[in-house]
PyMOL commands that place a pseudoatom at each C-alpha (Angstrom):
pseudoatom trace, name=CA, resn=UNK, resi=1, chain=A, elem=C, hetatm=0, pos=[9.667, 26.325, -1.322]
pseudoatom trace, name=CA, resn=UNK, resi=2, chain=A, elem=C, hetatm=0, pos=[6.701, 24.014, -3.076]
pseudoatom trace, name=CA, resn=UNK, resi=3, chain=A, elem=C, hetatm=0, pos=[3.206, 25.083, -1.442]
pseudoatom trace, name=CA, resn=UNK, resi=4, chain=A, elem=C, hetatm=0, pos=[0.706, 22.072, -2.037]
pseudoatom trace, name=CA, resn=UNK, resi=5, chain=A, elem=C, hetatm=0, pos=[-2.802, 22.908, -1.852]
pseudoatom trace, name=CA, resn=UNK, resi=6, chain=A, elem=C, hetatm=0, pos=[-5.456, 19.686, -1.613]
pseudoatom trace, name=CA, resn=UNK, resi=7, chain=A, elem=C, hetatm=0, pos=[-8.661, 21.718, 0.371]
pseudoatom trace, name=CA, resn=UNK, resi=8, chain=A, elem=C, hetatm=0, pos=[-11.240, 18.858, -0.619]
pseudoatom trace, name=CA, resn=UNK, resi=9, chain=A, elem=C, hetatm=0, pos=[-9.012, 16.773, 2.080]
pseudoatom trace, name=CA, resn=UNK, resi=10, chain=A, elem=C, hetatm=0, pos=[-10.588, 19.471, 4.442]
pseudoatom trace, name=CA, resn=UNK, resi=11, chain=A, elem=C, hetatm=0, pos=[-13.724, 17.663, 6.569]
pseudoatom trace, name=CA, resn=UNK, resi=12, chain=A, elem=C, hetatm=0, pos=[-16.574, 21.068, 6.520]
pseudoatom trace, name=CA, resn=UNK, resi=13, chain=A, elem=C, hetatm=0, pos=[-17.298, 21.482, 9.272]
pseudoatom trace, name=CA, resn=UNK, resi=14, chain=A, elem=C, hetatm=0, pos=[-13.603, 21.382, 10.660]
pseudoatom trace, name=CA, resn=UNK, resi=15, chain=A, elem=C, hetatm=0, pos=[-13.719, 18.415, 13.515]
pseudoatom trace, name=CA, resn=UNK, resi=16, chain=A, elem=C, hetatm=0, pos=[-13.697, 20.212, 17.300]
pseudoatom trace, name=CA, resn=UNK, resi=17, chain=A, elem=C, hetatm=0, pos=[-11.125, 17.303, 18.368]
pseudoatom trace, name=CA, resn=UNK, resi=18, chain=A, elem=C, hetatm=0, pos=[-8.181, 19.404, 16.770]
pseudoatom trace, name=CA, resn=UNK, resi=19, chain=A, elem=C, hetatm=0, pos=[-5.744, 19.501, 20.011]
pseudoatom trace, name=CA, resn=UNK, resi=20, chain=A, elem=C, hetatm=0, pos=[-2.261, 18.974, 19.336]
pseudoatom trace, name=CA, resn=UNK, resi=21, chain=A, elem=C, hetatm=0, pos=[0.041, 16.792, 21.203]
pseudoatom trace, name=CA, resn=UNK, resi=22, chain=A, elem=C, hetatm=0, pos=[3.394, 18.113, 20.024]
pseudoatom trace, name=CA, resn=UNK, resi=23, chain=A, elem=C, hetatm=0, pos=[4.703, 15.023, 17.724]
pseudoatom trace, name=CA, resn=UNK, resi=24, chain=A, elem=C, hetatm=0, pos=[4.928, 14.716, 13.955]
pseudoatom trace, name=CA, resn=UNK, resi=25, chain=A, elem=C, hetatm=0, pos=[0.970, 14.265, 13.295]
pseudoatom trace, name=CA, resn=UNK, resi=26, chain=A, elem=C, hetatm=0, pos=[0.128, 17.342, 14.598]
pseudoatom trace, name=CA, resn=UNK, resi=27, chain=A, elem=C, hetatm=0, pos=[-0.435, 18.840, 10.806]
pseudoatom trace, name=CA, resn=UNK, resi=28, chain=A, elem=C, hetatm=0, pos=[-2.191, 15.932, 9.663]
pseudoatom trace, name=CA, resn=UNK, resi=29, chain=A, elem=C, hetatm=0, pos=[-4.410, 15.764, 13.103]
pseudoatom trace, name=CA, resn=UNK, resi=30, chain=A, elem=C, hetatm=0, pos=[-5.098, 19.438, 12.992]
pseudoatom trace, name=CA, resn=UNK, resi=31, chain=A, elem=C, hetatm=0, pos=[-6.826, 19.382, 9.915]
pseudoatom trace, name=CA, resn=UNK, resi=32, chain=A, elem=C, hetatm=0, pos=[-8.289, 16.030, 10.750]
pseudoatom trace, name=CA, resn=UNK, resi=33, chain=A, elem=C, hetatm=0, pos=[-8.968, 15.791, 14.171]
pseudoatom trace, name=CA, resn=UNK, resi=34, chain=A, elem=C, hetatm=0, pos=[-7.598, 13.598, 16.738]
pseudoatom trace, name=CA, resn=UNK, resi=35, chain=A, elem=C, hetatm=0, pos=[-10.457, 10.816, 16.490]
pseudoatom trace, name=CA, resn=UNK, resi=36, chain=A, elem=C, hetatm=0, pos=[-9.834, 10.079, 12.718]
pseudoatom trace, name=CA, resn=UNK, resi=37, chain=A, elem=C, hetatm=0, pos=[-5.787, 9.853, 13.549]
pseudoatom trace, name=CA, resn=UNK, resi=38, chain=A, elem=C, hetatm=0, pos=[-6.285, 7.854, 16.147]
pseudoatom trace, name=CA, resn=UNK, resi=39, chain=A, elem=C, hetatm=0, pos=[-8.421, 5.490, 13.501]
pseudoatom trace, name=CA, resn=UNK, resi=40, chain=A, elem=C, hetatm=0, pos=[-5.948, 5.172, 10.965]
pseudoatom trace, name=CA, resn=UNK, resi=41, chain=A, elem=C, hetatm=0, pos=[-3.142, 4.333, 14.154]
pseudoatom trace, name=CA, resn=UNK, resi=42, chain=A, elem=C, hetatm=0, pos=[-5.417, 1.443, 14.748]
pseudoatom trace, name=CA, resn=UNK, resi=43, chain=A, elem=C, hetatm=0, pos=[-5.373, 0.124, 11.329]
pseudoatom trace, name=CA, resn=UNK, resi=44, chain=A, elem=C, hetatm=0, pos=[-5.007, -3.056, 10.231]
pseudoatom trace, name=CA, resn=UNK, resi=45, chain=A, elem=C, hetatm=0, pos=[-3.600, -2.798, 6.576]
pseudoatom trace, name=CA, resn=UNK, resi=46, chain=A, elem=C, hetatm=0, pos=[-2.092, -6.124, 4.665]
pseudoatom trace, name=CA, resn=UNK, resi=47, chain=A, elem=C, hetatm=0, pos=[-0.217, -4.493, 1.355]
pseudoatom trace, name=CA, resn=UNK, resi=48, chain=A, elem=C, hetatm=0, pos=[0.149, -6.688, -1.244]
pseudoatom trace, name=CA, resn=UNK, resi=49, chain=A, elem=C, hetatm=0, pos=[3.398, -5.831, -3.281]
pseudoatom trace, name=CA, resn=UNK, resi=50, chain=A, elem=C, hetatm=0, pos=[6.863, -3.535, -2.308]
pseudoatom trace, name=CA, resn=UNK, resi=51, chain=A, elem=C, hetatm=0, pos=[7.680, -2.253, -5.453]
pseudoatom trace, name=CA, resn=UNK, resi=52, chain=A, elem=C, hetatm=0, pos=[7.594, 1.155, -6.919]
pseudoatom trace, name=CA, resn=UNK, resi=53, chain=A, elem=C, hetatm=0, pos=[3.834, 1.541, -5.856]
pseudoatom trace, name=CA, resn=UNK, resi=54, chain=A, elem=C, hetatm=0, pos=[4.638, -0.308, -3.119]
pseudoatom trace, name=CA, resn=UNK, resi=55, chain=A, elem=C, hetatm=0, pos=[7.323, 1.342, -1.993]
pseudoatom trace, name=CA, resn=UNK, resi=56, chain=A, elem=C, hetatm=0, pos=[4.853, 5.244, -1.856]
pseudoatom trace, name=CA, resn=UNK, resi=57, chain=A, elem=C, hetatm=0, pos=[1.955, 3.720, -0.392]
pseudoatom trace, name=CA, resn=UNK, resi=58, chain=A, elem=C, hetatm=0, pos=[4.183, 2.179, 2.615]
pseudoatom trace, name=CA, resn=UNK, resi=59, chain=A, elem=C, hetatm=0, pos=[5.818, 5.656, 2.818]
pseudoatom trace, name=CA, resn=UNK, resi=60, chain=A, elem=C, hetatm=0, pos=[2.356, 7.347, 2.631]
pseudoatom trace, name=CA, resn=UNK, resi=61, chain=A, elem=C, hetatm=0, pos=[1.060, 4.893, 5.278]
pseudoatom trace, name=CA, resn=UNK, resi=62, chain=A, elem=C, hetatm=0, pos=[4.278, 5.627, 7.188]
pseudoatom trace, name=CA, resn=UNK, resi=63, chain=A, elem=C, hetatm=0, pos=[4.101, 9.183, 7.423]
pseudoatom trace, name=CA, resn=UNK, resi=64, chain=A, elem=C, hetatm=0, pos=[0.466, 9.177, 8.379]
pseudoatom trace, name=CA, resn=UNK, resi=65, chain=A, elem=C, hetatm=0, pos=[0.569, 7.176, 11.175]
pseudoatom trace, name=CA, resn=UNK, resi=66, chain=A, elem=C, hetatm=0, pos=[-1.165, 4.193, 10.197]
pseudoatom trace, name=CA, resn=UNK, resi=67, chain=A, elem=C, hetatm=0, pos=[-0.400, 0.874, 12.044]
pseudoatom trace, name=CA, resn=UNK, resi=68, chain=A, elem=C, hetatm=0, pos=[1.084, 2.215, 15.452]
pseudoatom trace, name=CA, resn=UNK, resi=69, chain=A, elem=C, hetatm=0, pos=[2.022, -0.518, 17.840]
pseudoatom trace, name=CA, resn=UNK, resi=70, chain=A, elem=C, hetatm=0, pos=[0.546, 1.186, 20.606]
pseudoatom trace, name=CA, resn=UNK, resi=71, chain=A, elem=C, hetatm=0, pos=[-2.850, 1.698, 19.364]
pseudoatom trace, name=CA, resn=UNK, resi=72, chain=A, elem=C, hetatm=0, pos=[-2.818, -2.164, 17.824]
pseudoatom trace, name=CA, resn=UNK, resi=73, chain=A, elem=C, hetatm=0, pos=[-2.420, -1.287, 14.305]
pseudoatom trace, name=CA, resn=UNK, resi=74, chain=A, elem=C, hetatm=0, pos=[-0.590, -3.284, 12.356]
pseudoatom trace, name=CA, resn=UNK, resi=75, chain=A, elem=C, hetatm=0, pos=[1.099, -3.758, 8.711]
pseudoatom trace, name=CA, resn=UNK, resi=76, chain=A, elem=C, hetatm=0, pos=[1.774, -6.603, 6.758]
pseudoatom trace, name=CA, resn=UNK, resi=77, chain=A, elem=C, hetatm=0, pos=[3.142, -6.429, 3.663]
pseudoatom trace, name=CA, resn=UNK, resi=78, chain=A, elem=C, hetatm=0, pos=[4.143, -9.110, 1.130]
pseudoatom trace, name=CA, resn=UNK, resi=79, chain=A, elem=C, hetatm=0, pos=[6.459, -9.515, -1.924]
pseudoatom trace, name=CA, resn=UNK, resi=80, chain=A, elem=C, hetatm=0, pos=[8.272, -12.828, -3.126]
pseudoatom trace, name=CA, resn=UNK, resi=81, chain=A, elem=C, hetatm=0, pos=[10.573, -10.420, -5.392]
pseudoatom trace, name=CA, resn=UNK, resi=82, chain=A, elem=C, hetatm=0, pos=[14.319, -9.505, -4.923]
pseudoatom trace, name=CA, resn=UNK, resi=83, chain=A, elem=C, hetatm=0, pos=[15.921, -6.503, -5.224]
pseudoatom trace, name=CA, resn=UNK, resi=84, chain=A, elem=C, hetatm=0, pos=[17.114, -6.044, -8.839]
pseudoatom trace, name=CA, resn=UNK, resi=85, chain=A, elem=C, hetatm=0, pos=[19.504, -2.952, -9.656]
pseudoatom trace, name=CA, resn=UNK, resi=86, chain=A, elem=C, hetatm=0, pos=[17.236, -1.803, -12.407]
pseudoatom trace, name=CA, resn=UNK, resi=87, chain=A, elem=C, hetatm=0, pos=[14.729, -1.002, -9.359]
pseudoatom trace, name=CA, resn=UNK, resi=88, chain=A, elem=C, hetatm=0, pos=[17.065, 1.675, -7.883]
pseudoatom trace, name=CA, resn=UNK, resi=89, chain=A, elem=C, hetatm=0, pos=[15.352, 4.063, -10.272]
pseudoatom trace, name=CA, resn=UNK, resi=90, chain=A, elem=C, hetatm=0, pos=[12.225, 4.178, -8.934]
pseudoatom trace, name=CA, resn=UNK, resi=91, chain=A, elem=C, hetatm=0, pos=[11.925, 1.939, -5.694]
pseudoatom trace, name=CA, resn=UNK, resi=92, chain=A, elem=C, hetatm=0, pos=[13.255, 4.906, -3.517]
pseudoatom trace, name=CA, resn=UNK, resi=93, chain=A, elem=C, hetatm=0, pos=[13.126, 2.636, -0.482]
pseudoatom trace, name=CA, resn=UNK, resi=94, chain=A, elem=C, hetatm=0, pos=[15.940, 0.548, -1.475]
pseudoatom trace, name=CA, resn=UNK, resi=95, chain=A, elem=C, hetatm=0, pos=[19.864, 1.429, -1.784]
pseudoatom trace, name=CA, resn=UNK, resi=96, chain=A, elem=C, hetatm=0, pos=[22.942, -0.416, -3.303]
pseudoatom trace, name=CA, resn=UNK, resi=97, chain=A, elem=C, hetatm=0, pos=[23.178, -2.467, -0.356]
pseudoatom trace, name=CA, resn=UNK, resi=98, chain=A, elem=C, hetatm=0, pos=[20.244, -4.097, -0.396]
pseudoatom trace, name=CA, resn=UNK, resi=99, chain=A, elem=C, hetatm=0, pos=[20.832, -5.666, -3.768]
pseudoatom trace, name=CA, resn=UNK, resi=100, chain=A, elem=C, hetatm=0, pos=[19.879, -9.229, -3.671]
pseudoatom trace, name=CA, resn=UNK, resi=101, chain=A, elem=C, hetatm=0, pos=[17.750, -8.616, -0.487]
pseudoatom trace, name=CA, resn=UNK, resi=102, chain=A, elem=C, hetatm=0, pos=[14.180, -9.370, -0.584]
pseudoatom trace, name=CA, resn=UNK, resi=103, chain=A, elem=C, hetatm=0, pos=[11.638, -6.140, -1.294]
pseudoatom trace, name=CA, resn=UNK, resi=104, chain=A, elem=C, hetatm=0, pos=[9.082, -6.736, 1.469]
pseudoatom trace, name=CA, resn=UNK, resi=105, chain=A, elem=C, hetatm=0, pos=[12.274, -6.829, 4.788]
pseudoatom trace, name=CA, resn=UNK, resi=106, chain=A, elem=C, hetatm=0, pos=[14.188, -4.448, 2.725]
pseudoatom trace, name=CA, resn=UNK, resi=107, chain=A, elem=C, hetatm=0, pos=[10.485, -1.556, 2.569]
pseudoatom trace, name=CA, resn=UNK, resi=108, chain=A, elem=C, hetatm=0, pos=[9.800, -2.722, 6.487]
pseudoatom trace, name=CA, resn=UNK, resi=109, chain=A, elem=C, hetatm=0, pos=[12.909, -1.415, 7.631]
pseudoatom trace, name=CA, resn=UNK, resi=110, chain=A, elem=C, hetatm=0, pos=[12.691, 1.863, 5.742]
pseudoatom trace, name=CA, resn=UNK, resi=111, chain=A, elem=C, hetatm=0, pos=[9.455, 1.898, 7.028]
pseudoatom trace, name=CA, resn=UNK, resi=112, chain=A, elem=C, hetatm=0, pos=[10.605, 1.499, 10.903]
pseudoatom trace, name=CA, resn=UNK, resi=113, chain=A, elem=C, hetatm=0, pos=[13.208, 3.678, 9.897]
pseudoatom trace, name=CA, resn=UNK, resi=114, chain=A, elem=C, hetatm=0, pos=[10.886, 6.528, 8.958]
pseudoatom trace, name=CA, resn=UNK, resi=115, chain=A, elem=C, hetatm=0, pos=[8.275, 5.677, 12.186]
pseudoatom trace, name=CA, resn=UNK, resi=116, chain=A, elem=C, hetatm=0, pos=[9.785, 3.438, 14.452]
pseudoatom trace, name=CA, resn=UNK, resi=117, chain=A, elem=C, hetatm=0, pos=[6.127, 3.481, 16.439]
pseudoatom trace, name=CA, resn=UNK, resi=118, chain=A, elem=C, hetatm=0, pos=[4.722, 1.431, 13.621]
pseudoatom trace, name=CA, resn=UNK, resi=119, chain=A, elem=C, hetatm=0, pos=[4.155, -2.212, 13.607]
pseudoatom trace, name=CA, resn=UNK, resi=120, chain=A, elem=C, hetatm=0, pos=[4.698, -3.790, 10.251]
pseudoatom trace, name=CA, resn=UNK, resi=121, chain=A, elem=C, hetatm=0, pos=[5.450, -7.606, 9.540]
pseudoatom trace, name=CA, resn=UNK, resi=122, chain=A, elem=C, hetatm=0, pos=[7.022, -8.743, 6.074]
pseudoatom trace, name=CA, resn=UNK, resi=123, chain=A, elem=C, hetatm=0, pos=[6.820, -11.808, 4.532]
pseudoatom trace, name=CA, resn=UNK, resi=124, chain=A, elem=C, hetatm=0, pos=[7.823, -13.348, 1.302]
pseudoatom trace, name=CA, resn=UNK, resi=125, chain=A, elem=C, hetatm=0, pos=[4.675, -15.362, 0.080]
pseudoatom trace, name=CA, resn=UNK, resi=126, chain=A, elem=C, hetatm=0, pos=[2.699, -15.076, -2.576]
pseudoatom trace, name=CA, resn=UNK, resi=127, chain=A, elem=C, hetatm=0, pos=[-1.090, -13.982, -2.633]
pseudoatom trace, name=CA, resn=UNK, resi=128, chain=A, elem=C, hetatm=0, pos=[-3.379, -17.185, -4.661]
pseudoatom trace, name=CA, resn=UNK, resi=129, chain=A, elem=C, hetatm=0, pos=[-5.021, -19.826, -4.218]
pseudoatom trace, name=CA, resn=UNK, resi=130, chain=A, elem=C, hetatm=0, pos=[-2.044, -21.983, -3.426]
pseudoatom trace, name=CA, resn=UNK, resi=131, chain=A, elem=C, hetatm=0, pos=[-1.104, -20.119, -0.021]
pseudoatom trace, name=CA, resn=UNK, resi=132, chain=A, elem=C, hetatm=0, pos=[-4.579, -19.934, 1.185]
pseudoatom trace, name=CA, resn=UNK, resi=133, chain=A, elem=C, hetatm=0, pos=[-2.975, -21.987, 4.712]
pseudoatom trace, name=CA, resn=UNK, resi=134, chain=A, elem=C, hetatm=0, pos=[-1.630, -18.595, 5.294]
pseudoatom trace, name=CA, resn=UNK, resi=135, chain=A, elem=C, hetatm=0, pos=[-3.860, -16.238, 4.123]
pseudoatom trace, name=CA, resn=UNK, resi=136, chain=A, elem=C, hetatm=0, pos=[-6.827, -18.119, 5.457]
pseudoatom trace, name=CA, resn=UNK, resi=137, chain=A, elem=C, hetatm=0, pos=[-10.067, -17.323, 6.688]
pseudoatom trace, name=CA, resn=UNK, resi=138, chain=A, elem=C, hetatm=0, pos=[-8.791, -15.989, 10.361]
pseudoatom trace, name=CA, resn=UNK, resi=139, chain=A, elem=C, hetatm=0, pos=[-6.008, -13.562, 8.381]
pseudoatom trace, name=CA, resn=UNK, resi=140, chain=A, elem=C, hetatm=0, pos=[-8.693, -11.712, 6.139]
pseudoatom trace, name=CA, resn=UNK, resi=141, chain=A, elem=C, hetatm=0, pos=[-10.985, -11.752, 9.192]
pseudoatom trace, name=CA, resn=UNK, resi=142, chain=A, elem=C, hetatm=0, pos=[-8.273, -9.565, 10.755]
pseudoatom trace, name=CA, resn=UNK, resi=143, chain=A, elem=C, hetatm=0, pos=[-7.794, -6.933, 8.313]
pseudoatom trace, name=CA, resn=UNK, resi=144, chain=A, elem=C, hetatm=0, pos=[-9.241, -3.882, 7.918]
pseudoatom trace, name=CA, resn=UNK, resi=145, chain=A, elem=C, hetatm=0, pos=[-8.151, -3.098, 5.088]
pseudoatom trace, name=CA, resn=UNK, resi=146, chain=A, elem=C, hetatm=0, pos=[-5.962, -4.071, 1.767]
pseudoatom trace, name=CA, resn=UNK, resi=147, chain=A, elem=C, hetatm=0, pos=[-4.198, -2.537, -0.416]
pseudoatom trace, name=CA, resn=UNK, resi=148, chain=A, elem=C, hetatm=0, pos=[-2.888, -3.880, -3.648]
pseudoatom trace, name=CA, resn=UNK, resi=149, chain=A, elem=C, hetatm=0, pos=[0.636, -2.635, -5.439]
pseudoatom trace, name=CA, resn=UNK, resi=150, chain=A, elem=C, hetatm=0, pos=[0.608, -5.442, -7.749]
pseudoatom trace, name=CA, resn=UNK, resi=151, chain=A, elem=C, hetatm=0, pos=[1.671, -5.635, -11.884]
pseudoatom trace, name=CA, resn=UNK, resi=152, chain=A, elem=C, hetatm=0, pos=[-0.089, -9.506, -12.261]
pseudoatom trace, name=CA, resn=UNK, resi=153, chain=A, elem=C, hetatm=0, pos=[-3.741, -9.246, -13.404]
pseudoatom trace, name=CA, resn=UNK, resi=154, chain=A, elem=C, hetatm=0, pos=[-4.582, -12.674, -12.052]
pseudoatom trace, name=CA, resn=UNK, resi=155, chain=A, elem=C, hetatm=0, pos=[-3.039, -11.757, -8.937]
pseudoatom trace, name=CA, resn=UNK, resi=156, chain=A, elem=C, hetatm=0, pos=[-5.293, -8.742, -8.506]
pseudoatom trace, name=CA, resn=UNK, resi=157, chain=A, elem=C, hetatm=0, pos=[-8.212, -9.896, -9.526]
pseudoatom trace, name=CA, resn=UNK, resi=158, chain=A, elem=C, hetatm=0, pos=[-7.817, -12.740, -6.680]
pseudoatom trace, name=CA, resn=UNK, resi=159, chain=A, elem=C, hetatm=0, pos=[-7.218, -10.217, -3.956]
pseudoatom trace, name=CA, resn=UNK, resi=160, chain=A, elem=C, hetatm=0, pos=[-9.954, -8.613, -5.140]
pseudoatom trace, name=CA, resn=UNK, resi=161, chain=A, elem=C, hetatm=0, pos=[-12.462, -11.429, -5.203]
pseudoatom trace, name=CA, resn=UNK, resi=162, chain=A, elem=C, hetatm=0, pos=[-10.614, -12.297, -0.860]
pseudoatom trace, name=CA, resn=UNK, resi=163, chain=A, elem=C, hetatm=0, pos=[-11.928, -8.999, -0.129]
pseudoatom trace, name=CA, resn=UNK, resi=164, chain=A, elem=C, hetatm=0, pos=[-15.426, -9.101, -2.179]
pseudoatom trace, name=CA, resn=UNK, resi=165, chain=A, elem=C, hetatm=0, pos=[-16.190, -12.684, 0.273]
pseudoatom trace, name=CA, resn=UNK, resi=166, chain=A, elem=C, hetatm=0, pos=[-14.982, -10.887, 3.200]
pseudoatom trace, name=CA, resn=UNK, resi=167, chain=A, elem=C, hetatm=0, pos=[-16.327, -7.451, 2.883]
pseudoatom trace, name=CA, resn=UNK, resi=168, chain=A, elem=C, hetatm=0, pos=[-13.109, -5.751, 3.380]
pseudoatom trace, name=CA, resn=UNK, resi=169, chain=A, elem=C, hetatm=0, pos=[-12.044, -2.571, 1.657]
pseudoatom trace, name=CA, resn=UNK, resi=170, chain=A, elem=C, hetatm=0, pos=[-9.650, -2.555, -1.065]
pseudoatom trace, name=CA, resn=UNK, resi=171, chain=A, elem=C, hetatm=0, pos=[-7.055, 0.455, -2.597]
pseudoatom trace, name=CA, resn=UNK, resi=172, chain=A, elem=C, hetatm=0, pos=[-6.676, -1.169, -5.983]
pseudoatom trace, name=CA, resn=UNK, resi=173, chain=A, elem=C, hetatm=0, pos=[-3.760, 0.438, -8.278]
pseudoatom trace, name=CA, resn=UNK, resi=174, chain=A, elem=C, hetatm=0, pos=[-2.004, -0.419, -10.983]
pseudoatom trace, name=CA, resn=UNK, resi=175, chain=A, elem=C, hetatm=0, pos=[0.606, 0.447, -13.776]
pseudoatom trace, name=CA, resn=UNK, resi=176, chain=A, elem=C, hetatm=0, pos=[1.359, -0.389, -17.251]
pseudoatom trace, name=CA, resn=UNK, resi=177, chain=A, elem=C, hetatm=0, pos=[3.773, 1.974, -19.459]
pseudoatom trace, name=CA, resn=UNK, resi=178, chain=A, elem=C, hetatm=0, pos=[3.259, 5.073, -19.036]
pseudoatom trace, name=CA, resn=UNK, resi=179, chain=A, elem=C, hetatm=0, pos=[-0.645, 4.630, -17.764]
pseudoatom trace, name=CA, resn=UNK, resi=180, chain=A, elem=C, hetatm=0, pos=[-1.719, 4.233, -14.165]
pseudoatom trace, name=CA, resn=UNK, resi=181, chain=A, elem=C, hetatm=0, pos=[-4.830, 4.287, -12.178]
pseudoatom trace, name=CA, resn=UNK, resi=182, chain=A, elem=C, hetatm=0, pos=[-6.334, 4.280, -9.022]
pseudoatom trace, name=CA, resn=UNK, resi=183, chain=A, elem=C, hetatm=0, pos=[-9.747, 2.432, -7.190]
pseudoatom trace, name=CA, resn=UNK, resi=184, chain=A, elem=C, hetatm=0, pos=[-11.534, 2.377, -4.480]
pseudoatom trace, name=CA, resn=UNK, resi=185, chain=A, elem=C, hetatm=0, pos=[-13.646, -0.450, -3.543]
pseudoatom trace, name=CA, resn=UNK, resi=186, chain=A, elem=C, hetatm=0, pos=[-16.003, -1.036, -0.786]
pseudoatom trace, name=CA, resn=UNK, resi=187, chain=A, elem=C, hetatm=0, pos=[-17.764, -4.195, -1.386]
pseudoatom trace, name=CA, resn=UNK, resi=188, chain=A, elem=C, hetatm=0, pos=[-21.566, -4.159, -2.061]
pseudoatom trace, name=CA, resn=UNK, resi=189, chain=A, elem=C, hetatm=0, pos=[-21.046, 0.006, -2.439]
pseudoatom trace, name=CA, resn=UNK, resi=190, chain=A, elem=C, hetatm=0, pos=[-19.016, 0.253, -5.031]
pseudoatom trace, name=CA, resn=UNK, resi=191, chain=A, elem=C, hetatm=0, pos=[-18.383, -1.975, -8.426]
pseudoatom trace, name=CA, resn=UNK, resi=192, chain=A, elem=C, hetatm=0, pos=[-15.751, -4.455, -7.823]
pseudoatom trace, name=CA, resn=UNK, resi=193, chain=A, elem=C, hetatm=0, pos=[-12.068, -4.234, -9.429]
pseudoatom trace, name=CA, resn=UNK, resi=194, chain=A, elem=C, hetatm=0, pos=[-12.886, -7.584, -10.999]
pseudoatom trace, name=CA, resn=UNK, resi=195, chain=A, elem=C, hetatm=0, pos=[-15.963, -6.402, -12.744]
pseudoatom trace, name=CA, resn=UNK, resi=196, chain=A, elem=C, hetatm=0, pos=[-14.875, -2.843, -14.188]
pseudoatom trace, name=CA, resn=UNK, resi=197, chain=A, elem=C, hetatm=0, pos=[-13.855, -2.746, -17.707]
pseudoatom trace, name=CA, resn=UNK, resi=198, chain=A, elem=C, hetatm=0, pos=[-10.065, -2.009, -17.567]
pseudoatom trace, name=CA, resn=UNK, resi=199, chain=A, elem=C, hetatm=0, pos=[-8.334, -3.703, -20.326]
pseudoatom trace, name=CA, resn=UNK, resi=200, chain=A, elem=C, hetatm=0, pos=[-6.462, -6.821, -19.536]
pseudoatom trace, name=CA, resn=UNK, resi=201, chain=A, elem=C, hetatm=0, pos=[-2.434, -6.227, -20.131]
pseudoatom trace, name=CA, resn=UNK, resi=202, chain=A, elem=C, hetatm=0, pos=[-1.699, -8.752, -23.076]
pseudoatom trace, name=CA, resn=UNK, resi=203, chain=A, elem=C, hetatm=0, pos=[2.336, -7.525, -22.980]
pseudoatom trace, name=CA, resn=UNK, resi=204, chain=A, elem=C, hetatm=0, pos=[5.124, -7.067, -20.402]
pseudoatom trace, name=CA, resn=UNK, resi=205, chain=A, elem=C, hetatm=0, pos=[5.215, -4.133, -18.151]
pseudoatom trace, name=CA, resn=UNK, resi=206, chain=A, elem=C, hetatm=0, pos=[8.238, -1.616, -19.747]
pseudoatom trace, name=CA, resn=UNK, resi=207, chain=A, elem=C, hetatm=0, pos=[8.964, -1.474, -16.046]
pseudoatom trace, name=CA, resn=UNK, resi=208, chain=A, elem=C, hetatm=0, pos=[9.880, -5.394, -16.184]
pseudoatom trace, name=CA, resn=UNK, resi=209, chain=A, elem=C, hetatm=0, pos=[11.815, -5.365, -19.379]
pseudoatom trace, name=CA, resn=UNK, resi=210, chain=A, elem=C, hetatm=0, pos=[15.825, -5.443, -17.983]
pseudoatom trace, name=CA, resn=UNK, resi=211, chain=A, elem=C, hetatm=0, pos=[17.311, -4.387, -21.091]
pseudoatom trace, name=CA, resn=UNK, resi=212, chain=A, elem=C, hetatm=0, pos=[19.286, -1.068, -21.807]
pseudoatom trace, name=CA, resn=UNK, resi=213, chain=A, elem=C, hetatm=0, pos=[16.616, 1.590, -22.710]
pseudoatom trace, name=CA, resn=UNK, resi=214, chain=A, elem=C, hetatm=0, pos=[16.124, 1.969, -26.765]
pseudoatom trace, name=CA, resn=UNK, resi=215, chain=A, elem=C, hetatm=0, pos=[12.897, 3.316, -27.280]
pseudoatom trace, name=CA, resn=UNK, resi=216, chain=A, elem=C, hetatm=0, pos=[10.748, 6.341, -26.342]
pseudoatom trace, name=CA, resn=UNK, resi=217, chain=A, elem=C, hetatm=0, pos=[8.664, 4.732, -23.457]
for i in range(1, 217): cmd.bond("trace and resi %d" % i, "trace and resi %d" % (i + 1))
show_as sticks, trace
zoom trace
């Protein structure tokens, strides 16, 4: 048995609204409360990227609740990739027989799979300034929130900039080798993505590179 122990998740004082209904949530809405789960089913969450980050945070999301048809929640997540085999490793949400498939159907299913309650839409577009007759105005307008799984700088920093104009919260992480990090940004509260000081990638992710492993990293 693995005991996990995260108390500063704990709200002090412990919300009153702790009744539980007798479904999966109930450990998540006893700690807490029933008003904050019922927030996060409402969510409206557009995830940009289905890869290995991807993949977690739609699990995470998943397994929380977020997005639950009934309570108009929604997700919608986007990726223009394929499946590759050399993803197997590390994109748990995809299998042998989804080779070839695209990433963002492929993580909705597992994602329905895992919570059929939730309400998540894929698509295969990419997030710039040349699809802005999808993402437009009315789209960002929409969201409550976005979250960004993405390995392209330029890509990031123009979600980043979308949710700056539109005062929408963004979860902001990011690989390269064998460092990672993590943001939150509220815009106007918190510094921006686009004007911290993280050092722009100047190679190839090692996670891109299809080649047979030589080296240490």
């Amino acid at each position: 048995w693995m005991y996990f122990d995260c108390l500063d998740a704990v709200p002090s004082p412990l919300p009153a609204d702790r009744s539980l209904k007798n479904d999966r949530l109930d450990g998540q809405r006893y700690v807490i409360g029933d008003s904050l789960q019922s927030t996060l089913s409402q969510v409206k969450a557009f995830m940009i990227g289905a890869g290995a980050l991807g993949c977690e945070l739609l699990k995470g999301m998943a397994l929380m609740g977020v997005g639950q048809t009934t309570q108009g929640g929604a997700i919608t997540v986007t990726d223009m990739d394929h499946i590759e085999k050399s993803n197997l490793n590390r994109q748990f949400l995809f299998r042998d027989t989804d080779l070839g498939q695209p990433k963002s159907v492929t993580a909705a299913k597992a994602v329905q799979a895992m919570r059929p309650s939730t309400e998540i839409r894929a698509m295969n577009i990419p997030v710039g300034p040349d699809t802005e007759a999808v993402f437009d105005r009315s789209f960002w307008t929409n969201q409550d929130v976005a979250i960004n799984a993405l390995d392209t700088w330029s890509a990031r920093l123009y979600v980043d900039e979308r949710c700056v104009e539109f005062k929408k919260p963004l979860l902001e992480s990011g690989t390269l080798g064998a460092s990672g990090h993590t943001q939150v940004i509220v815009p106007h509260l918190t510094l921006n993505f686009g004007a911290t000081k993280i050092q722009k990638d100047t190679t190839v992710p090692s996670c891109k590179i299809h080649h047979f492993p030589l080296s240490i990293q």
